[in-house]
C-alpha positions in Angstrom: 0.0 0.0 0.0 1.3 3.4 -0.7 0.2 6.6 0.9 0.0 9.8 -1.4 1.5 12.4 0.2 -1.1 15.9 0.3 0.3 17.6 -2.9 0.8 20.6 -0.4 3.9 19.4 1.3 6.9 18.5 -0.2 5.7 20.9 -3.2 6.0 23.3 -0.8 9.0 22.5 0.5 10.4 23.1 -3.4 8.6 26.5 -3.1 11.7 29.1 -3.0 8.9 31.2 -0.8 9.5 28.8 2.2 13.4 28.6 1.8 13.8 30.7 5.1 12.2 27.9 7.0 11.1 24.6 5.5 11.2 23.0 9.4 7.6 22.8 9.7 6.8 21.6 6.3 9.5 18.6 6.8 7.7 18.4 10.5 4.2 17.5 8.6 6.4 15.8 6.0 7.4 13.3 9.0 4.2 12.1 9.8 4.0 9.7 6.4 8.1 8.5 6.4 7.4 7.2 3.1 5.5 9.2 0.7 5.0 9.8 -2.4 5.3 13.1 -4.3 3.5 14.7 -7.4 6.3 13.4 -9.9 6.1 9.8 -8.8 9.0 9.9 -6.8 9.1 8.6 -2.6 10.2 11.1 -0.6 11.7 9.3 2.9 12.3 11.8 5.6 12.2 9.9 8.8 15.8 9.3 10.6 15.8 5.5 11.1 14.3 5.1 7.2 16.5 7.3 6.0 20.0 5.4 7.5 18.1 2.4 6.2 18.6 3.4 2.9 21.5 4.9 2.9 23.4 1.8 3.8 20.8 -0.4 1.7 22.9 -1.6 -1.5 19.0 -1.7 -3.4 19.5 2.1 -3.2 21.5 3.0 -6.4 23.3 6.0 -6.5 23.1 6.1 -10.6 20.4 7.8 -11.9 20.8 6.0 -15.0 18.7 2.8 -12.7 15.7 4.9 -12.3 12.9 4.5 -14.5 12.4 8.3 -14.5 12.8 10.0 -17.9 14.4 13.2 -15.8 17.4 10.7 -15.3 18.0 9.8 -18.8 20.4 12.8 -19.2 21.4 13.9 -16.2 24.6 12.9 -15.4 26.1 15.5 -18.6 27.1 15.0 -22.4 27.5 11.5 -23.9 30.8 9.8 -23.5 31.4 11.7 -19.9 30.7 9.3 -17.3 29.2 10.3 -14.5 31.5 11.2 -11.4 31.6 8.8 -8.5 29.3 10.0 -6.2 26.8 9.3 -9.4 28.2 5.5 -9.5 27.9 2.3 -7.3 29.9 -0.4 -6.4 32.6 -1.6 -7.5 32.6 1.1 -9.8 31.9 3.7 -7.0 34.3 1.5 -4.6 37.5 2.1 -7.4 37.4 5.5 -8.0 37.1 6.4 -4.6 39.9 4.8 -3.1 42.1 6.1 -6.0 40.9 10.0 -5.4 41.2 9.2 -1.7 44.7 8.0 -1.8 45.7 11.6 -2.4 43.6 13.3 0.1 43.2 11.1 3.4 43.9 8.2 5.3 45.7 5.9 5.3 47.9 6.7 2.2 47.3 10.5 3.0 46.7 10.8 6.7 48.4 14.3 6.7 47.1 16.0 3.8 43.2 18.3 5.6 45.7 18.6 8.9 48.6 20.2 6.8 46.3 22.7 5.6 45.6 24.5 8.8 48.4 27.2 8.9 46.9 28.0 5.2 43.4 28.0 6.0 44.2 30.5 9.0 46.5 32.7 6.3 42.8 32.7 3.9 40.4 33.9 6.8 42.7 36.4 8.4 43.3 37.9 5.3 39.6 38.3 4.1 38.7 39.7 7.8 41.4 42.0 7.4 39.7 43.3 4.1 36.3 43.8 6.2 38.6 46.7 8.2 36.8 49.8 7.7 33.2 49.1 7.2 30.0 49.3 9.2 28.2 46.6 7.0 29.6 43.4 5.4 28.1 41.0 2.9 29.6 37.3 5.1 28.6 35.5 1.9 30.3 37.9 -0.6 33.3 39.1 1.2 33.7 35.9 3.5 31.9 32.3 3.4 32.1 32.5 -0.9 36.1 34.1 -1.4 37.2 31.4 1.9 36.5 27.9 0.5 36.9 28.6 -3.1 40.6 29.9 -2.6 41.0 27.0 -0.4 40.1 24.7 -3.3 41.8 26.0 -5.9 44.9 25.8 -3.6 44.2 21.6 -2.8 43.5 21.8 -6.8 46.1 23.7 -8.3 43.7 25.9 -10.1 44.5 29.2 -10.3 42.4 31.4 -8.3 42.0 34.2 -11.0 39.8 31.6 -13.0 37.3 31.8 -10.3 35.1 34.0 -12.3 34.9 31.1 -14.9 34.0 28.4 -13.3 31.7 29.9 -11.2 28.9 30.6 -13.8 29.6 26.6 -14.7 29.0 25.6 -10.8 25.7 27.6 -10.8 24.7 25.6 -13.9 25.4 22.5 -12.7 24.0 23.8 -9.1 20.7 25.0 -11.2 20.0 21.5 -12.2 19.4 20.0 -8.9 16.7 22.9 -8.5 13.2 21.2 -9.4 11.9 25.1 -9.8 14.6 26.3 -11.3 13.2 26.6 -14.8 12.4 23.9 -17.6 13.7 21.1 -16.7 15.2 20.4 -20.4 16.8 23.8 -20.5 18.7 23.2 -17.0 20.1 19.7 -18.3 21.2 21.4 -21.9 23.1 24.0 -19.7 24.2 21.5 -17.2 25.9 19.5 -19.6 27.7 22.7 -21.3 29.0 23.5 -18.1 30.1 20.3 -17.7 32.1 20.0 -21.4 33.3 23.6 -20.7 34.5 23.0 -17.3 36.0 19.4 -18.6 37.8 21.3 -21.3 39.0 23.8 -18.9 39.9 21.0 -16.4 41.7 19.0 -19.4 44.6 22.0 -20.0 45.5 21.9 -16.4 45.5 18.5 -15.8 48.1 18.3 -18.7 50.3 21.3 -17.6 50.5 19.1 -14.2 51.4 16.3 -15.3 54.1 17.6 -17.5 55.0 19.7 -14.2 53.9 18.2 -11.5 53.5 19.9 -7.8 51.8 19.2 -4.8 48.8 20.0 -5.6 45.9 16.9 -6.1 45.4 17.5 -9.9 49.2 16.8 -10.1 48.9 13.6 -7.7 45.7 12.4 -9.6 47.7 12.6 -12.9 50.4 11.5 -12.0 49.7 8.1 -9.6 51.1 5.2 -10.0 49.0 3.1 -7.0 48.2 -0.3 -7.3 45.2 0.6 -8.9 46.2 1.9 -11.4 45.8 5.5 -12.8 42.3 7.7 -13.3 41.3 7.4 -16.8 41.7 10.9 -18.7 38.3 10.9 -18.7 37.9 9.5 -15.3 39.9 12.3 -13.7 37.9 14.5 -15.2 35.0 13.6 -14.0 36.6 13.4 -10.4 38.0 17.1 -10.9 34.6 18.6 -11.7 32.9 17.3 -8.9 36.0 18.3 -6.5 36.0 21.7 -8.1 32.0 22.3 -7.5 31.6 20.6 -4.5 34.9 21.4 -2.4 33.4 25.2 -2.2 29.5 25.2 -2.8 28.3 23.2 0.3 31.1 24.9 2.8 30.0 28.2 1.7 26.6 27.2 2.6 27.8 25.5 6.1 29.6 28.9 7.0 26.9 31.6 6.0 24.2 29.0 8.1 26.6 29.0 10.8 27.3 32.6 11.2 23.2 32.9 10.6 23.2 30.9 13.9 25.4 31.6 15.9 23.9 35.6 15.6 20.3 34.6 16.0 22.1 32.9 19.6 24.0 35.9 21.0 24.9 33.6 23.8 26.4 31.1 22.4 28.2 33.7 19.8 29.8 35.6 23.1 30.7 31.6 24.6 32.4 30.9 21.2 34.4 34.2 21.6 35.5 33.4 25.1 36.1 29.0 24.4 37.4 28.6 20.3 37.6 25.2 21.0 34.0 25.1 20.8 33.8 25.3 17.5 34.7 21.2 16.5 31.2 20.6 18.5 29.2 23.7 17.4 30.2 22.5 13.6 28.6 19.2 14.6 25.6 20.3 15.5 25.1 22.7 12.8 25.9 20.2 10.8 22.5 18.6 12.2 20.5 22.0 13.1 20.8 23.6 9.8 22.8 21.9 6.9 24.2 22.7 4.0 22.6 19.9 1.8 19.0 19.8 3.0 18.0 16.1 0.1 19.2 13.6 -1.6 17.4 13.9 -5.1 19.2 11.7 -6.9 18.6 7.7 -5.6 16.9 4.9 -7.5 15.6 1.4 -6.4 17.4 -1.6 -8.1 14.3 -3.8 -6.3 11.6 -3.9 -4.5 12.1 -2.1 -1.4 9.7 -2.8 1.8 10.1 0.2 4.7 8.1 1.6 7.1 5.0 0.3 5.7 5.6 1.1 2.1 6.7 -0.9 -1.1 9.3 0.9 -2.8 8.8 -0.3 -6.5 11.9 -1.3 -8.2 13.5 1.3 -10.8 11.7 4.2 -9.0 13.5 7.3 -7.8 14.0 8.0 -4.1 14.3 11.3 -2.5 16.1 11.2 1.4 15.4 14.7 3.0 18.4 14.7 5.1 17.5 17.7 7.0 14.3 16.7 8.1 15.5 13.5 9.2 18.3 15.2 11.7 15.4 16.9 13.3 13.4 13.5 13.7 12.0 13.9 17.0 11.4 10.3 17.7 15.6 10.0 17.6 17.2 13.3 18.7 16.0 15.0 21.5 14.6 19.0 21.7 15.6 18.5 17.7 14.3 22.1 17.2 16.9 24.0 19.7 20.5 24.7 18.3 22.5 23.2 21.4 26.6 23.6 20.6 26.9 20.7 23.3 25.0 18.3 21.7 28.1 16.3 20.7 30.6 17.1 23.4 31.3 14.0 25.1 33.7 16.1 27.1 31.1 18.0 28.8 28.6 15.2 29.7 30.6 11.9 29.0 29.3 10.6 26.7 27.6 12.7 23.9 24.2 12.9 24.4 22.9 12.4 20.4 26.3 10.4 18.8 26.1 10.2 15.9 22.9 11.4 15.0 23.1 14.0 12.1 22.6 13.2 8.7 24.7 16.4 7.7 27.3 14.7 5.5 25.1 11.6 4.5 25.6 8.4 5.3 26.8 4.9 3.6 29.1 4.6 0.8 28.6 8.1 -0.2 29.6 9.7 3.1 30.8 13.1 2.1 34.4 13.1 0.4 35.1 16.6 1.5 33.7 15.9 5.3 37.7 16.5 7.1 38.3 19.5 4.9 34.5 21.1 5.3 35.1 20.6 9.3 38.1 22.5 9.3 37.1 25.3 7.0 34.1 26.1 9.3 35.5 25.1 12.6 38.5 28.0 11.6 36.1 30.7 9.8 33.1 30.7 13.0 36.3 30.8 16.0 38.3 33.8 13.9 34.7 35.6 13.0 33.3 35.6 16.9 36.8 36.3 18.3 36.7 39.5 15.5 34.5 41.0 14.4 33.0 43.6 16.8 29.2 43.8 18.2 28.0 42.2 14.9 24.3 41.8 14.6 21.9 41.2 11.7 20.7 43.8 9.0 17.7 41.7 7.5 16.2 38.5 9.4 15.4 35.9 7.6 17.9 37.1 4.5 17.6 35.8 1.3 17.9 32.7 0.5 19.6 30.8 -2.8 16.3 29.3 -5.0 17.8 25.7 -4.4 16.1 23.1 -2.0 18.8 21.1 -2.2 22.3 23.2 -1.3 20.3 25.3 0.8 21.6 28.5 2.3 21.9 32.6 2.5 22.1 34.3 -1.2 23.6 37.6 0.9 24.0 37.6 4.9 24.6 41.7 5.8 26.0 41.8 9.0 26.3 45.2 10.9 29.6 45.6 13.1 30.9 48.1 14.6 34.6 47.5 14.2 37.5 44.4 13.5 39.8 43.4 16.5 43.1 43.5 15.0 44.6 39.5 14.4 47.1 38.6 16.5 51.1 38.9 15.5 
């Protein structure tokens, strides 16, 4: 049996009208864990459902496995295969390990931790640039400039390119927007951003390889592991979604975390006094208001029984992430933004363990999750401890049209001065 979901809810929650606050709609979106929406699609937004199917290997992350025609296309232009957060195993399992080699553990333990006296150089020189005014843009002049230079750096993309790629990010960023526009036109641009960017991507992976550095583009082309290397096409793939996805999300994170911590005065003025504070505040923001609020892109390769429903094989799944870290029924007070919610240091154990979805879950566990951590945990400590008596201009701000990468368009922040950094 399969419950229809009122045509009023997760509609709505696609509105851009209701970006500010979609917590009540994914509230009344709770009470059916299993619905299904106008385009045929079943929406899961329940906590326990949704770490169900995360870890269920019938839930493909190839949207090529749905029946939906919306799929058909949208993983870009013939020929470019899809990267591997669009793939499953043992596809997904291969690339993975080959992109992680150069980025984590175990081959890479050091690489995120390494970063740290150059992700302290980035922020202190954007605050710096805020000296002088009464008013700053964060997502302008901060949370945007901060990741983005931070990627390139990992890349080895020159910075000055920025503007270029960024109109190809918003395309690609567009597509995941089920309001964006017609739904044809979105996949045509998507998949021109995606040649141009591959193009783009293509000269500078062979400048590295013929000059190789430390950056990853240079490691990726260059690796000999066990493995084997990337395909040229491959790599490609791999350096698109690094490219797009090592900025847009943490840009989001940072803007709702600054959002948050000035709608909670007291917890802004605690951050000020503790720093430290800031690897448990990330977590919880991480649950109370994340960058990626769904998962649009999942498939059923059978049959799927949960909660009462019959998944149908070969349709597409939506997990609403976001609504599923507020799940009542498995996190406590789920509507209060509580920076000791994770702090096993303050009450022993921490209270809700592992209980955001913030960075998914399964297989597809966010690539990026180390680097993301630091970035914010670095950008919220050196904003509270600097900028002076900073309170909101406009409450709620506006918000970016997309449901999915959800966040601030333009925070303006009032302050009334920037304590200088320290020598």
């Amino acid at each position: 049996m399969v419950t229809i979901a009122p045509p009023t809810v997760f509609s709505q929650i696609l509105d851009p009208a209701n970006r500010a606050d979609p917590y009540p709609l994914y509230a009344e979106l709770r009470t059916t864990p299993v619905s299904r929406a106008a385009d045929g699609s079943y929406v899961v937004s329940t906590y326990r459902e949704i770490v169900d199917l995360l870890h269920d290997p019938r839930i493909s992350s190839d949207t090529r496995s749905a029946d939906a025609p919306a799929a058909d296309d949208a993983d870009g232009p013939p020929g470019v295969p899809p990267a591997f957060i669009r793939t499953d195993p043992p596809e997904h399992d291969r690339l993975r390990r080959i992109v992680n080699r150069h980025f984590g553990p175990p081959h890479t333990p050091g690489r995120v931790d390494s970063m740290v006296p150059d992700l302290r150089r980035i922020v202190t020189g954007l605050i710096d640039g805020l000296t002088g005014r009464a008013e700053v843009d964060i997502v302008d002049q901060f949370a945007y400039p901060f990741p983005v230079t931070v990627i390139c750096e990992l890349l080895g993309v020159p910075r000055e390119d920025e503007p270029r790629f960024r109109v190809w990010a918003q395309a690609l960023v567009d597509a995941l927007d089920p309001g964006a526009g017609d739904p044809d036109e979105l996949q045509r641009r998507r998949a021109a951003a995606t040649t141009e960017m591959g193009l783009y991507l293509a000269g500078l992976v062979d400048a590295h390889r013929g000059s190789p550095g430390g950056d990853l583009l240079s490691a990726l082309a260059t690796d000999d592991g066990p493995e084997g290397r990337l395909t040229d096409i491959e790599l490609l793939a791999s350096a698109v979604l690094l490219l797009v996805a090592g900025h847009e999300t943490t840009v989001n994170l940072i803007t709702n975390g600054v959002l948050t911590l000035l709608r909670n005065p007291e917890v802004l003025e605690r951050l000020r006094r503790e720093p430290e504070l800031a690897i448990h505040l990330v977590e919880e923001l991480l649950r109370y208001e994340p960058p990626v609020h769904f998962l649009p892109n999942r498939a059923a390769l059978d049959d799927i029984e949960i909660a009462g429903t019959t998944i149908p094989k070969g349709a597409r799944v939506v997990l609403v992430l976001a609504a599923g870290s507020r799940d009542p029924d498995h996190v406590r007070d789920p509507d209060r933004f509580d920076p000791d919610r994770f702090n096993p240091d303050r009450f022993g154990l921490a209270r809700d363990a592992d209980q955001h979805l913030g960075f998914g879950g399964g297989i597809h566990y966010c690539f990026g999750a180390p680097l993301a951590r630091l970035e914010t945990q670095i950008a919220l400590a050196e904003l509270a401890r600097r900028l002076v008596n900073p309170r909101l201009v406009v409450d709620p701000p506006p918000y970016r049209t997309s449901p999915v990468l959800r966040g601030p368009r333009h925070l303006r922040v009032a302050i009334d001065g920037i304590t200088p950094a320290p020598n």
